[in-house]
Residue frames relative to the residue before (quaternion, step in Angstrom):
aa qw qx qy qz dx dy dz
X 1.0000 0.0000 0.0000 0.0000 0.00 0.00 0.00
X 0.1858 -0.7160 0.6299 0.2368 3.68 -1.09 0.71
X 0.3369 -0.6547 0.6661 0.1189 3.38 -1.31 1.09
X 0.1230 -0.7785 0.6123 0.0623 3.52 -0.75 1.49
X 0.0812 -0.8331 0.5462 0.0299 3.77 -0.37 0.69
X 0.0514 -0.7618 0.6450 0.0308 4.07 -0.15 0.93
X 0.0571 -0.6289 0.7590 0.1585 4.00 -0.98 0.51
X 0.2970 -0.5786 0.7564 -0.0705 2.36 -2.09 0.70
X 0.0528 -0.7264 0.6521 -0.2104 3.88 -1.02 1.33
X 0.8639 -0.0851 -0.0703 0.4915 3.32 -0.78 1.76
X 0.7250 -0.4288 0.3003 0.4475 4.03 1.58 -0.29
X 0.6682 0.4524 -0.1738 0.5645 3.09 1.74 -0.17
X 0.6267 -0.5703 0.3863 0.3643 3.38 -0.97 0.97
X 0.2148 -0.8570 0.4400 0.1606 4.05 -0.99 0.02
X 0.7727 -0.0435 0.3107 0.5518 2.27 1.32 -1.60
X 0.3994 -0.8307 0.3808 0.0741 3.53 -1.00 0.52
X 0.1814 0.9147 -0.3607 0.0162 3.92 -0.29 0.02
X 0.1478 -0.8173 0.5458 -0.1108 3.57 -0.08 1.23
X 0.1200 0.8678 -0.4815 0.0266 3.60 -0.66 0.97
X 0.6647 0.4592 0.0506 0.5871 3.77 -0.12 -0.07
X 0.4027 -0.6494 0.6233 0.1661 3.35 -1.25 1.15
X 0.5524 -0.5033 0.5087 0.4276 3.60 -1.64 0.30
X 0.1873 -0.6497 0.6314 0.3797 3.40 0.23 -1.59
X 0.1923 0.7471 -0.5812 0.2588 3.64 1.14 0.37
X 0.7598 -0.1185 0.1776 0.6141 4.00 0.45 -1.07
X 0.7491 -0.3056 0.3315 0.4854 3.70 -1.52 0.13
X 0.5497 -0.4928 0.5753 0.3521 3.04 -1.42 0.20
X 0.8415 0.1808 -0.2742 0.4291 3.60 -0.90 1.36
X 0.6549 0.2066 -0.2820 0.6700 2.91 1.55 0.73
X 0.5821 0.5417 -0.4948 0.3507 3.75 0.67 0.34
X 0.2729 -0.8190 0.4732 0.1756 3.70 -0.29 1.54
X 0.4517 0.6950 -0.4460 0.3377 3.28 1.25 -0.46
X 0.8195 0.3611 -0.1497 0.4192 3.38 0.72 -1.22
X 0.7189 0.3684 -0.4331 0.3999 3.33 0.90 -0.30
X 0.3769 0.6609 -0.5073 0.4047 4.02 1.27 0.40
X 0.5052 0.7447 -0.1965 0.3894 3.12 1.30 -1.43
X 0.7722 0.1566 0.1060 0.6065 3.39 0.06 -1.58
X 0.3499 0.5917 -0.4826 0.5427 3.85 1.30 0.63
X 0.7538 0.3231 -0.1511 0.5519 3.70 0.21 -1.78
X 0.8105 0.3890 -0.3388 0.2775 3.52 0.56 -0.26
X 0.5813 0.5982 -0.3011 0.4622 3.09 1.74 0.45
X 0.6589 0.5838 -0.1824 0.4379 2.69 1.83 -0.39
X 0.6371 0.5437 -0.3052 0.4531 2.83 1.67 -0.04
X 0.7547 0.3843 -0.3921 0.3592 2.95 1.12 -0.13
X 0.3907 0.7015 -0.4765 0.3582 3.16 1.37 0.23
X 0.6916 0.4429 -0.2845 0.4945 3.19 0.86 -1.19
X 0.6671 0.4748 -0.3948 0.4166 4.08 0.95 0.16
X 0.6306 0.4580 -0.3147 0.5417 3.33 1.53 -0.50
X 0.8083 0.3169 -0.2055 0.4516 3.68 0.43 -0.92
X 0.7013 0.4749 -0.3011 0.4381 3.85 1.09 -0.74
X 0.7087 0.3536 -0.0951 0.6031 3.33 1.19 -1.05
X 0.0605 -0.8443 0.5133 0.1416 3.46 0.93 -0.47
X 0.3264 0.6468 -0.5977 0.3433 3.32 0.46 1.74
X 0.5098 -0.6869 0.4469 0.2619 3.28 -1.05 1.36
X 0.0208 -0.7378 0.6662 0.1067 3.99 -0.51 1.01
X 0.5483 -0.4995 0.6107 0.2775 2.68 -1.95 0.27
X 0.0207 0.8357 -0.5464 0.0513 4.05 0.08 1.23
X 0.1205 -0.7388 0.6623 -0.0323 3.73 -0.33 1.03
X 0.0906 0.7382 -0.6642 0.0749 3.74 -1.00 1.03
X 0.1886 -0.8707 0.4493 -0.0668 3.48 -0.56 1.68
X 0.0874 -0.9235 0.3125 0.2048 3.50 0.68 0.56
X 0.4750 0.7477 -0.1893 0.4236 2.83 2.01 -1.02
X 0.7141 0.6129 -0.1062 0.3211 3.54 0.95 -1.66
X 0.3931 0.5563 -0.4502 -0.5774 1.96 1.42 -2.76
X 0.0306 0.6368 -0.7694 0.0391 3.48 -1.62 1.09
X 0.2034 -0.6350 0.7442 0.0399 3.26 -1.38 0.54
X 0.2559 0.9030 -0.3402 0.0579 3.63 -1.08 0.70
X 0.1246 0.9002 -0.4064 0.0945 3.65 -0.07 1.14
X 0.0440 0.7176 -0.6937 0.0442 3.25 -0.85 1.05
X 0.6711 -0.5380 0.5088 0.0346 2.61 -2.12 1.09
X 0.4536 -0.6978 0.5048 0.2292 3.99 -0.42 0.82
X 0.2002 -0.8210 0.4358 0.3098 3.76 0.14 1.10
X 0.7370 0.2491 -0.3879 0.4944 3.75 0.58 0.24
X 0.1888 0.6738 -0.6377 0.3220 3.39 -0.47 1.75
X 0.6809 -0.6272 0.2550 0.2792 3.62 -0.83 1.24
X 0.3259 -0.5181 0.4597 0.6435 4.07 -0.32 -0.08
X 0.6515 0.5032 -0.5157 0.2374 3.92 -0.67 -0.20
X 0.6646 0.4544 -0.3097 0.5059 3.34 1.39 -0.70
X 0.5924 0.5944 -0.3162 0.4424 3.33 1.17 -0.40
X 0.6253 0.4898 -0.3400 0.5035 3.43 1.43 -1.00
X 0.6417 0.5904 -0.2208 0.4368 3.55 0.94 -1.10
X 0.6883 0.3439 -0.3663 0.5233 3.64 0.57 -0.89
X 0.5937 0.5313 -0.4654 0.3856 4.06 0.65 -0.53
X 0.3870 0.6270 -0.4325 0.5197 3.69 0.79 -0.80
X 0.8874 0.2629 -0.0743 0.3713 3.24 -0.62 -1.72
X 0.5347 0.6892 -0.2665 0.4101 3.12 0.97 0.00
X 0.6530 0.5777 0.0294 0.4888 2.90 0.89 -1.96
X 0.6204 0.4212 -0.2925 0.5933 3.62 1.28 -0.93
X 0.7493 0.3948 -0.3772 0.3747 3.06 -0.08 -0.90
X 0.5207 0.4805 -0.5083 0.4895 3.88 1.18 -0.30
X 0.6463 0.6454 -0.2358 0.3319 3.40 0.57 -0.91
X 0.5432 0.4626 -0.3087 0.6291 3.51 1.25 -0.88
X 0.8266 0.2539 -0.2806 0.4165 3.61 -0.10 -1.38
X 0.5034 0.5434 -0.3969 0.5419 4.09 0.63 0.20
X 0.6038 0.3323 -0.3633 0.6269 3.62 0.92 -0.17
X 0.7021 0.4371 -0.4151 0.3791 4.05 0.44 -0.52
X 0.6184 0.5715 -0.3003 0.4481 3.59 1.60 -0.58
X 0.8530 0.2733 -0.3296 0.2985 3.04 0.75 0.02
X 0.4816 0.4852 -0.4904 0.5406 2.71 1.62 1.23
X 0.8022 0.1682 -0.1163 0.5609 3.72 0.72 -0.46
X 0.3009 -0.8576 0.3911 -0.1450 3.48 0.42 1.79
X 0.7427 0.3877 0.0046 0.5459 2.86 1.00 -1.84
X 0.7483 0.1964 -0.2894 0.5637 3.91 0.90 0.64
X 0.6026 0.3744 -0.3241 0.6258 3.96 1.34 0.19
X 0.1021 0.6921 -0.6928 -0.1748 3.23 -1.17 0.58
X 0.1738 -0.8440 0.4995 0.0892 3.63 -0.54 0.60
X 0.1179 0.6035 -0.7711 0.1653 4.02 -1.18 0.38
X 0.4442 -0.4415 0.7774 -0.0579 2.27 -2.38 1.30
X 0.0142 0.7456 -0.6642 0.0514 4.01 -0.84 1.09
């Protein structure tokens, strides 16, 4: 199961966290997970390159971890901008939970 974990600080997204394979299919064939860690890469792309705020991106292959945090002294636009993008990417994977339940477990802290 991949444990998706989204934080949240003052109402606004922060940060991100992705651990752990579904077990949906073998590794290299398990779409469940690579949508997963699909929308979460994309999000931070779109925080590094769209918003061009410097995260803190941790990528664990070993674990499997996925990981993004937000720089705690970033401007209120970047703050408005990284929630957006944020917020989607909860949105993308909150649409895969509730089709594939049984291999995502997801929360919002």
């Amino acid at each position: 199961m991949t444990s998706v974990t989204f934080f949240r600080k003052d109402g606004l997204f922060v940060a991100v966290e992705a651990i752990g394979h579904t077990g949906y299919a073998e590794e290299g064939e398990d779409i469940v997970c690579a949508s997963v860690s699909s929308i979460i890469q994309t999000a931070v792309l779109g925080l590094m390159q769209a918003a061009g705020i410097n995260v803190d991106y941790e990528v664990d292959e070993k674990t499997p971890k996925l990981s993004a945090k937000l720089p705690t002294t970033i401007t209120e636009q970047e703050k408005h901008d990284a929630d957006l993008i944020l917020k989607t990417a909860y949105l993308g994977v909150s649409d895969l939970y509730q089709e594939y339940s049984d291999f995502i477990k997801l929360e919002v802290k």
